[in-house]
N, C-alpha and C positions, 0 to 999 in steps of 0.2 A: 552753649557753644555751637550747637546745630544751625545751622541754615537751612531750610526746607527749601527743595527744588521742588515745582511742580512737574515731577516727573514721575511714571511708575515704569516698571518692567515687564513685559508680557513672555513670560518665559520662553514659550515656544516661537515669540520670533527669534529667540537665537538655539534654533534646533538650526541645523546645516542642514539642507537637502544635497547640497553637494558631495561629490566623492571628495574626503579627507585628503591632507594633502603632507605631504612627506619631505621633510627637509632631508639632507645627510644625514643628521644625527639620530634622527626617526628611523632610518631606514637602516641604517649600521645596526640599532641597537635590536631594533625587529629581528634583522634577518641574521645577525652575526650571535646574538646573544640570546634572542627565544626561538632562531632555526626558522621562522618561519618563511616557505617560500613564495618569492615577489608575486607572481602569481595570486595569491591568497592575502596578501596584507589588506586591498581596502577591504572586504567580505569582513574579513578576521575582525578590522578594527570600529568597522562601522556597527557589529553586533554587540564588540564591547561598549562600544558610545550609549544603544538605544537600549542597553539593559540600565547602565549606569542613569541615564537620565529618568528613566522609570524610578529609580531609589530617590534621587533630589534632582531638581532640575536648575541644576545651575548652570550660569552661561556659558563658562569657559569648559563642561561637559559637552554639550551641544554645539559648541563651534570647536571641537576636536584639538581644544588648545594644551591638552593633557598630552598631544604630541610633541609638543615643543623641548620637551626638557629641559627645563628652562636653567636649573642648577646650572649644567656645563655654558650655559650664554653668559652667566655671570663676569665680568671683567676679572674679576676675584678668583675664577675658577684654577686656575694652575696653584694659586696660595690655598685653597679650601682644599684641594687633594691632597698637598702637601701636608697639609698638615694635620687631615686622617691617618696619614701613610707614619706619621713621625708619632703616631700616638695619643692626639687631640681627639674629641667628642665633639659629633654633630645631631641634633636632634631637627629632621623633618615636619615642620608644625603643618599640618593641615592636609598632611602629605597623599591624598587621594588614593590614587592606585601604588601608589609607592615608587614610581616611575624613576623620580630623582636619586633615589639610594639607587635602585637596579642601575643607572646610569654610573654611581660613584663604584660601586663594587667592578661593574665594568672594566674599571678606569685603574681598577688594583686597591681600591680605598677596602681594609678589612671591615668585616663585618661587626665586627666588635666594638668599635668605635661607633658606630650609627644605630641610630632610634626613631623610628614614625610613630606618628599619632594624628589619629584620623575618628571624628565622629563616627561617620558613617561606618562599620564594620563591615558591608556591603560591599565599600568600594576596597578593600583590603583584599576579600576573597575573589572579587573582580579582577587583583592585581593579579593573582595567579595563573588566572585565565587568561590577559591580555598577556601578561609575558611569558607565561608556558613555562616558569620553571618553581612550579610546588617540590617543595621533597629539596631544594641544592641551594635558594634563595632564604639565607637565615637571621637575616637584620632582624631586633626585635620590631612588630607593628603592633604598637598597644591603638586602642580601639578607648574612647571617652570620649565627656565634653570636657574642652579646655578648660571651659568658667569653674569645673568644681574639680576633685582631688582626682590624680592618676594615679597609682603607684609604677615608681617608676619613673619619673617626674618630679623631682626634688629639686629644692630648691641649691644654687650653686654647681648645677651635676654638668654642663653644659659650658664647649668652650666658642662653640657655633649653633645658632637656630636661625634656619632656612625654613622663610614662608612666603613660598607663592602664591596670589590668587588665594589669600585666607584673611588678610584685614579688612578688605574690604567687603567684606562679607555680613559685615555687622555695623549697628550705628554707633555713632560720635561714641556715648557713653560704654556701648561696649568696647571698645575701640582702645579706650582709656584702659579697662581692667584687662584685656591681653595684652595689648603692649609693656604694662608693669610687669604681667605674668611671665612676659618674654625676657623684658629685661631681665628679671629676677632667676630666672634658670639659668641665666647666664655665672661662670664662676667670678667670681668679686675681685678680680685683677683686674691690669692695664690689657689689652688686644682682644677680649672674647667678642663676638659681634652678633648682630642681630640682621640680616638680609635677605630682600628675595624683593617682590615685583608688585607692583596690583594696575588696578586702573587708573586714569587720571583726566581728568575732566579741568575744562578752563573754568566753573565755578563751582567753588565744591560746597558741599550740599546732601540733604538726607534724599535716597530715593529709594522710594515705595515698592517692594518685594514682597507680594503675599506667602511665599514658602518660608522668608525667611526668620531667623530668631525673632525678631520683634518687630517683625512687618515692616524694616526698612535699614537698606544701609544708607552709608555715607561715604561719596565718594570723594576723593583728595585733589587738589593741584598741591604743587608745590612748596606753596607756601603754607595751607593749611596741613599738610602730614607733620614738616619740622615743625609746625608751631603743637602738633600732638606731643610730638616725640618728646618735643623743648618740659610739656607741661609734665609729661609722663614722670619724664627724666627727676625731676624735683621732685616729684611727688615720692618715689622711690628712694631719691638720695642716693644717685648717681651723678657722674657727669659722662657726657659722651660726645662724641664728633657725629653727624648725619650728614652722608650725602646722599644728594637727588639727583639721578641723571634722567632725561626724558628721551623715548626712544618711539619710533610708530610700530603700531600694534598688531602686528604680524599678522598669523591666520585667527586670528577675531577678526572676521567678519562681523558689519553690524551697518546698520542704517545711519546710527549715531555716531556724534564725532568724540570717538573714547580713542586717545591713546596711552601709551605703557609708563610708567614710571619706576627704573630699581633703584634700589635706598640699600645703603650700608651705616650700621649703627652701630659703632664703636667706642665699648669703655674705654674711659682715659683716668 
């Protein structure tokens, strides 16, 4: 199913030399929620960047896209609080710094309801340091590789799983087994969904990352993600609704013409 682009990634050209750059929501959650003062935000945020990109060097580290908070940009996002707030589970896949839950709990979402998981465990105790609040921040953040068992991570336990900047991370064929994985966390009713963001390129295609799992992802347009999701979906023995909205790609900076794509994936 792969299509090979003759493309590779050079990691370091998406280190940013520039000072990071600060939307609203960046900067509310900085200064209202980890205290830190404006004065001190870039220093602050540009040492958590260049330690993080020391552990893996992914791109959306290096162009400081872990600002974005991407959860609350959601269209979705007034329904996804809600329905923390009423009791529903949301499991963070890929969840970096943990950025997105410290945005939800912000926002009044209990702690109880929300779960990360993040390979890197690096970037977990990272989270601490970028947002300055160890010891009062108590989401669970389980630490694993998605592909094998988490505990904690059961199958049906899940009424939301929010991934950003994590499929496309991996090729075609891995692609297939977290998307099943995702679905499948999901609980076996009508509404639980599956959402969040990646890249989107107008031919989609494997491209060459020597750091990463298997020395290459694959990145999507539009037609090739629902035709994953389409095959996923059968293979699983579900049915669901996908939409794709296309949006430009904020502070990813990049030479390349990538922009953004969120998808919402809903059992029916």
């Amino acid at each position: 199913m792969s299509t090979d682009v003759d493309k590779n990634i050079n990691p370091e050209s998406y280190f940013d030399d520039e000072d990071p750059h600060f939307d609203n929501d960046a900067r509310l959650i900085l200064t209202q929620y980890s205290g830190i003062p404006e004065p001190s935000l870039v220093p602050h945020v540009r040492a958590i960047r260049d330690k993080a990109f020391k552990l893996f060097p992914y791109p959306c580290i290096g162009l400081y896209s872990f600002l974005a908070f991407t959860i609350a940009k959601s269209p979705q996002y007034p329904e996804i609080l809600r329905r923390v707030k009423q009791g529903e589970t949301l499991l963070d896949l890929g969840c970096c710094f943990g950025q997105d839950l410290r945005r939800l709990v912000f926002d009044g979402a209990p702690a109880s309801g929300l779960t990360g998981v993040e390979l890197e465990r690096g970037f977990l105790d990272l989270g601490y340091e970028f947002l300055l609040d160890r010891g009062r921040f108590c989401v669970p953040l389980l630490a694993g590789d998605f592909f094998g068992p988490i505990p904690g991570l059961e199958k049906g336990s899940f009424d939301m799983v929010h991934a950003a900047f994590f499929f496309h991370l991996f090729s075609w064929d891995e692609q297939v087994q977290a998307v099943a994985k995702a679905l499948q966390l999901l609980k076996p009713k009508k509404g639980p969904m599956l959402f969040g963001r990646q890249v989107r390129v107008e031919e989609a295609g494997a491209i060459r990352h020597p750091d990463s799992r298997s020395g290459e992802m694959y990145w999507h347009n539009v037609e090739s993600w629902k035709g994953l999701v389409a095959l996923v979906s059968r293979q699983v023995g579900v049915e669901v609704d996908c939409e794709v909205v296309c949006y430009e790609g904020g502070n990813q900076r990049s030479t390349d013409a990538v922009e953004m794509m969120r998808f919402v994936v809903v059992l029916r």
